[in-house]
N, C-alpha and C positions, 0 to 999 in steps of 0.2 A: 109197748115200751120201746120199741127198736124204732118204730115212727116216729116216737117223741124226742128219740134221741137224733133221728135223721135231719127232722125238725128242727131241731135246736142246734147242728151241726156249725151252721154258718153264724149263730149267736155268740156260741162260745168260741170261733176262731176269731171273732172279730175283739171278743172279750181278752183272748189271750194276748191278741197283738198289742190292744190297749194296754194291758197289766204290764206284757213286757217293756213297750216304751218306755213306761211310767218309772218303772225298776229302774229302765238304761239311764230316762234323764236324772233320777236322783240319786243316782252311783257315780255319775259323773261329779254333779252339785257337790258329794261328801268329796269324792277323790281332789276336786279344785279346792275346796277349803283347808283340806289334811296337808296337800300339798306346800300350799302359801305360807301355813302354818309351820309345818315342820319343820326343824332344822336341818339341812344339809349336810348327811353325815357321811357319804364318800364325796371329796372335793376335790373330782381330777382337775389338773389345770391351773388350780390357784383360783382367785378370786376372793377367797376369805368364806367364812363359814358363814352362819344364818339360815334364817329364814328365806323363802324364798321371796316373800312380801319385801322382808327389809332389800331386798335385790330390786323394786321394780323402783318406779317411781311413785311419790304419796300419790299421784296423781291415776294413774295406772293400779296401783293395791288397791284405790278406794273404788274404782269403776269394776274390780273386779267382786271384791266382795259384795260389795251392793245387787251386781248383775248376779250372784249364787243365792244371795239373802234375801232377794225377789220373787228368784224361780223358786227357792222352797217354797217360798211365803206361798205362791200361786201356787201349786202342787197341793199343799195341804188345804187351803181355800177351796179350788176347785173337787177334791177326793175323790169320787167317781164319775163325776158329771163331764170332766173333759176326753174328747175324743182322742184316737189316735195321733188325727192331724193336727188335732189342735198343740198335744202333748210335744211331737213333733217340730212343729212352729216353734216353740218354746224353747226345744234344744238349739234349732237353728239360731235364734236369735243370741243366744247366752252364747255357740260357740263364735257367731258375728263380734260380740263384744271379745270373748278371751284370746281367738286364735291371733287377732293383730299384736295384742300385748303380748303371749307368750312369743311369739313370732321374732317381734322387738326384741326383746329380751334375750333369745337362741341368737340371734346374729350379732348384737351386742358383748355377750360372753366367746364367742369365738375370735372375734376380732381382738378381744383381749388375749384368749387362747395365743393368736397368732403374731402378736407384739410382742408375750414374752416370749414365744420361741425362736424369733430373732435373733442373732446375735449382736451383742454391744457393737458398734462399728470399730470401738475406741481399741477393745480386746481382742478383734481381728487383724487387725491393721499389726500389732505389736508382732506377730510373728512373720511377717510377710516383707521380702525386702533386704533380710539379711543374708549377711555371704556364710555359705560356710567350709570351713577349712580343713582343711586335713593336715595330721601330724607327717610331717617327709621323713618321718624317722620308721615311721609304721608299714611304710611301703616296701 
């Protein structure tokens, strides 16, 4: 029995890594959809509330759910037949499509971040420039 199990040692580590992939890629796939979906309920900074979908472009939401509504599709299609790499592959490519758009998207919200922390020019200027006086009675 301890043969069998020595045996089989390198099967089921190969089997584990496989399983765990498979878990990571489709933990992700729910997390990216929960996400997009969600509505944004701490909004530091302003922006306005929503979804995060309604934040990207039609163009950009639709590339990304397709690229999560694919990888499941392939996940459940292939069930135990695909390997680690292949599984792997799969992540790669899905975060190839998402990392640019979210990427987009983080640099975009900060630049906004950093327009409204700005100051008006208009409501700077108003205190800047003036004299100020002293009562000659107070001295």
């Amino acid at each position: 029995m301890v043969q069998e199990a020595e045996a089989n040692a390198e099967a089921d580590a190969q089997l584990a890594a496989t399983v765990g992939a498979r878990n990571g890629l489709e933990q992700y796939c729910y997390n990216l959809r929960n996400t997009l979906n969600e509505a944004a309920s701490s909004d530091e900074g302003g922006g306005g509330g929503g979804s995060l979908k309604e934040k990207l472009s039609e163009e950009d939401a639709t590339a990304v759910t397709t690229a999560v509504d694919d990888t499941l599709s392939w996940l459940s299609e292939s069930t135990d037949q695909a390997s680690k790499e292949e599984i792997d592959a799969k992540q790669k490519e899905l975060e190839g499509i998402v990392n640019p758009i979210m990427a987009k998207l983080y640099q975009e919200q900060q630049q906004q971040q950093q327009q409204q922390q700005q100051p008006d020019p208009g409501v700077a200027a108003e205190g800047q420039g003036g004299t100020f006086e002293t009562d000659p009675n107070t001295e």
